[in-house]
N, C-alpha and C positions, 0 to 999 in steps of 0.2 A: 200628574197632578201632585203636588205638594199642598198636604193640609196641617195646619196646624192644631194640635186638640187641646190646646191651652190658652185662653185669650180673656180678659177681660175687659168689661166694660168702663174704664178706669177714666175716661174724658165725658162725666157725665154733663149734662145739660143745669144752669144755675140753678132751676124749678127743683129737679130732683135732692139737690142736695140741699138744699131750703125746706123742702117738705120733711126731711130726716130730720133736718137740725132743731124746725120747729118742732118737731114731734117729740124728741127728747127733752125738750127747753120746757114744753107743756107739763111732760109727766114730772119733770123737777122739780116744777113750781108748786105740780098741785099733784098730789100722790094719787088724789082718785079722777085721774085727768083720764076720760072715754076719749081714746083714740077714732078717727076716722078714716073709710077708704083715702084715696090719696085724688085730689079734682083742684086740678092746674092747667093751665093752658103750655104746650109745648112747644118752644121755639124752632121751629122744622130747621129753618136757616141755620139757627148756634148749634143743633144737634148734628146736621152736616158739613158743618164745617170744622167741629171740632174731632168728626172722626174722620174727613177726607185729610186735615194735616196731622193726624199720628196714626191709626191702625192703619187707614187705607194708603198711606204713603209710604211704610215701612214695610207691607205688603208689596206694594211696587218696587221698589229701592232692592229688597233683601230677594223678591222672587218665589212669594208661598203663594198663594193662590183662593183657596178658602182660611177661615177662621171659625174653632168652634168657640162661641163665644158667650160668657156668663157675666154675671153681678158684678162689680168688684168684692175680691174675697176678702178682703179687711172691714169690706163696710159692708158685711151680711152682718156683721155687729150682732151673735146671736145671743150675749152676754148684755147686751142691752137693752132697757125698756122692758116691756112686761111681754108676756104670751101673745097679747094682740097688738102692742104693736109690731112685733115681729110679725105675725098675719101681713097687717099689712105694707108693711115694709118690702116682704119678701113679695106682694103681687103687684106693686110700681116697678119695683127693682125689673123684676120678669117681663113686666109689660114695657120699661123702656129698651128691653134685649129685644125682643120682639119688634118696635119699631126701627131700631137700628137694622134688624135684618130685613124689615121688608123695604127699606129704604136701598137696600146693598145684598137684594138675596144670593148673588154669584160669590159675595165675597165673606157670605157671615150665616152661621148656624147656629141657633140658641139652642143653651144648657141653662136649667134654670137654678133658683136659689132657694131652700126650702126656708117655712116659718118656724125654725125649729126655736127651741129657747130649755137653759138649764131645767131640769127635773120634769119638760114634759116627754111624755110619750111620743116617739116619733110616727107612729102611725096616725098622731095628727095632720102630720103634712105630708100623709096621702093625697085629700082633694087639690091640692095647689099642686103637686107632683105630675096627677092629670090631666088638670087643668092645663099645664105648660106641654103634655106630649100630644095630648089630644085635641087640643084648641088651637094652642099656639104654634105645634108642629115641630116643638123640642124635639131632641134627639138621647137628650140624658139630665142628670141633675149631679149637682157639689152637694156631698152628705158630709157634713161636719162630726168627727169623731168627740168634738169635745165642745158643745155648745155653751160651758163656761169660760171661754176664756184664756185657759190654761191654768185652770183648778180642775180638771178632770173628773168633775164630779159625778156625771153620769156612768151607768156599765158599760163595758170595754165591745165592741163591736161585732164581738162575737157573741152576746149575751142574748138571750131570745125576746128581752125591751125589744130588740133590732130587729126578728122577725117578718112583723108587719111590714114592715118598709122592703125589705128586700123580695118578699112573697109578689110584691106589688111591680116593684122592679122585672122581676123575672119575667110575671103575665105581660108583661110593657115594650118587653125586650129590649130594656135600653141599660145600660152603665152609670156607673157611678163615680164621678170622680172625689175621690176624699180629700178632703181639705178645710184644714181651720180657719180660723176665719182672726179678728184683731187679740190681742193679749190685755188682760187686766191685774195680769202677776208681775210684777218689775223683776221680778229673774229670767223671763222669756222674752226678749225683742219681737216682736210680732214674724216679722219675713227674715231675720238671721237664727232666729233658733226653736220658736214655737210652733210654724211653719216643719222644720223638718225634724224638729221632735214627733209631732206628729204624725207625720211622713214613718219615721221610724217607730214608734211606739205600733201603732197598726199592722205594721207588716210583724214582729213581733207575735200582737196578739192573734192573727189567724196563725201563723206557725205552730201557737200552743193549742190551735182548735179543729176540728170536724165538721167547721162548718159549710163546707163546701162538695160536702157529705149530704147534706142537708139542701143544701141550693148548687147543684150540680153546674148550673148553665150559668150564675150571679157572677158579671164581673165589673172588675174595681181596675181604676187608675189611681196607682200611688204617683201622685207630680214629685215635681221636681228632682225627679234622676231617683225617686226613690231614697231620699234624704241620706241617712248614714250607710244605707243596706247594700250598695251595692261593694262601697267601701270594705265592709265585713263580710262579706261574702260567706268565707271560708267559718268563722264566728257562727254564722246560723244553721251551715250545712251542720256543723258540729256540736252547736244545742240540738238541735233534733237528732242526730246521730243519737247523743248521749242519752235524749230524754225517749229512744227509742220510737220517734216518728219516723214517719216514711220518708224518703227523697225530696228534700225540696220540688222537685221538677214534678213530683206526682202530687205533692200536697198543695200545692199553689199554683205553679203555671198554667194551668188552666184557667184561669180565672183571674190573678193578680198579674199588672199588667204595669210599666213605668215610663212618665216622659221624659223630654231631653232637656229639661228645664235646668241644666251644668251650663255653666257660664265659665267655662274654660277648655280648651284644646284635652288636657291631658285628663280633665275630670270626663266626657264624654267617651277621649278614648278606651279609659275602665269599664263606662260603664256597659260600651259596647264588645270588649271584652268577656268580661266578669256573665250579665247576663244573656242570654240568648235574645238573639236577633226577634224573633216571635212575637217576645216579649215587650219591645220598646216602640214607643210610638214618639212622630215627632212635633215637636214643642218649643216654645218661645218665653210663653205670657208676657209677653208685648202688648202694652207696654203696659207693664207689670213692676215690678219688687227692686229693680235694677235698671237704671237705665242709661249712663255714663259711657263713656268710650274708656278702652282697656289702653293706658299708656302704652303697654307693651308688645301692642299687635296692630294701635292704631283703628281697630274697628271698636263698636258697640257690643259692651259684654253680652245682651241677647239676643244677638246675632247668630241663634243656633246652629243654622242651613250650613250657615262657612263651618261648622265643628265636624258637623255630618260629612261633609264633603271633603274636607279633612282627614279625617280618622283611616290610618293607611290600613286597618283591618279590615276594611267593607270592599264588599263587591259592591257591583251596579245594581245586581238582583237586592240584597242585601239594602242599599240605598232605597230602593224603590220600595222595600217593603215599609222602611220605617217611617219614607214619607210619605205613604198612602195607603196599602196594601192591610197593613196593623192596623190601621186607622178603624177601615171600614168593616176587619172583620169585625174590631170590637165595638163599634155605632151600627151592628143593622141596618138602623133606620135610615143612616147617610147612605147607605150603599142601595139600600130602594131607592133613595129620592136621587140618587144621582145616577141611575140606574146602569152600574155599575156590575 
């Protein structure tokens, strides 16, 4: 089985994206505009039809099998609106994952999207966290490192703000995958550099922390290939060298985990290289951030599977782990439900 553990929900249905658009258009008009749950009528027909002609075709075409599948990550917008409407933003959002997957359960596994928003408490979105493993039968959640935007205003991920949230994660048994969500700083492009700022900034901050000292079992998927880190490799073994940490491989791999979300031959081959096999799980986000055909290969740059299969450093064991075997250690809950 070939799973992908990066997917978003990116072909949403007109309703949903009407119900965001009025939702912002309200609170701009009138500052003290009361948000409401989200109650629309949903087009069953437009919603499968618009994901039988992109996820579920691309699935077929490239040959992955499942899809673990969330919000679109630009438009968790956690920089937008106020506290409640992110509430409810983020339980339509959840609840149209949810229908996509019970519409295509062989082919789709929800990950949900928290209500997070700048300067609250993320142990607010505990009940929706919940809510989506225990109701909906989630498998994990996208915790946004930076719920402004890319003004960074909240504490760094290791800060005990974070706590709650991960205390909750743990009892849950499920993963986290980190990822920011749209940019409202014009020095950061949202998906070419705020995205893997991100990505980098985070793995970073647990290197300079103990926090997995603390949450022994908590683990994290940094996407996208692990932004600049795996690049630097040698860079980080050698800050912690210097700042007297322990061994990359004892202070993180347990816990800190990367997908294949490289969109080229030779960026994959690094990174399967560079980090241990253990470590990397496979990935798309299809159809995600990129979606063009690469002049110089003739295929579609997230076309990850051909990178994988590719890369003349892997074995067959080695294949098989990254497209399933990693997966499942790191989703418990997939590996119950597919009783594996």
């Amino acid at each position: 089985m070939i799973i992908d553990c990066h997917g978003h929900y990116t072909t949403e249905v007109s309703a949903l994206t009407g119900y965001r658009k009025n939702q912002l258009e309200a609170l701009a008009n009138d500052p003290n505009y009361k948000p409401k749950a989200a109650d629309f009528e949903v087009d069953e027909n437009e919603m499968r039809e618009k994901l039988e002609a992109a996820q579920l075709k691309l699935q077929r075409e490239r040959g992955s099998d499942l899809t673990i599948f969330s919000p679109r990550a630009v438009g968790m917008g956690h920089h937008l609106g106020t506290e409640q409407t992110a509430y409810y933003w983020a339980q339509i959002s959840n609840d149209m994952v949810y229908r996509a997957v019970t519409m295509f359960p062989d082919k789709f596994v929800g990950v949900c999207q928290l209500p997070q928003f700048p300067g609250v408490e993320p142990k607010k979105s505990i009940p929706e966290l919940e809510r989506c493993i225990n109701e909906l039968g989630f498998i994990g959640c996208n915790l946004n490192p930076d719920p402004s935007g890319a003004q960074w205003s909240d504490p760094p991920m290791t800060d005990k703000w974070w706590y709650p949230i991960y205390e909750k994660l743990v009892e849950l048994d499920v993963p986290a995958m980190i990822h920011v969500s749209g940019s409202c700083n014009p020095n950061f492009h949202h998906t070419g550099a705020h995205y893997l700022c991100g990505d980098t900034t985070v793995f970073m901050q647990f290197l300079l922390s103990d926090l997995f000292k603390d949450f022994p079992t908590l683990k994290f998927i940094i996407p996208h290939g692990g932004g600049a880190v795996p690049y630097h490799w040698g860079r980080y073994r050698g800050l912690a060298q210097d700042m007297k940490r322990p061994l990359l491989d004892e202070l993180l791999l347990d816990n800190v985990f990367f997908d294949t979300c490289v969109y080229h031959q030779p960026g994959i081959d690094l990174l399967t290289k560079v980090i241990p096999i253990k470590n990397i799980l496979f990935a798309s986000e299809m159809v995600g951030a990129v979606r063009g055909i690469d002049p110089e290969t003739g295929h579609y740059y997230d076309d990850t599977k051909r990178y994988i299969e590719g890369a003349p450093n892997l074995s067959e064991a080695d294949r098989n782990a990254i497209f399933m075997e990693n997966t499942l250690h790191v989703f418990p809950r997939l590996r119950a439900r597919l009783g594996q």
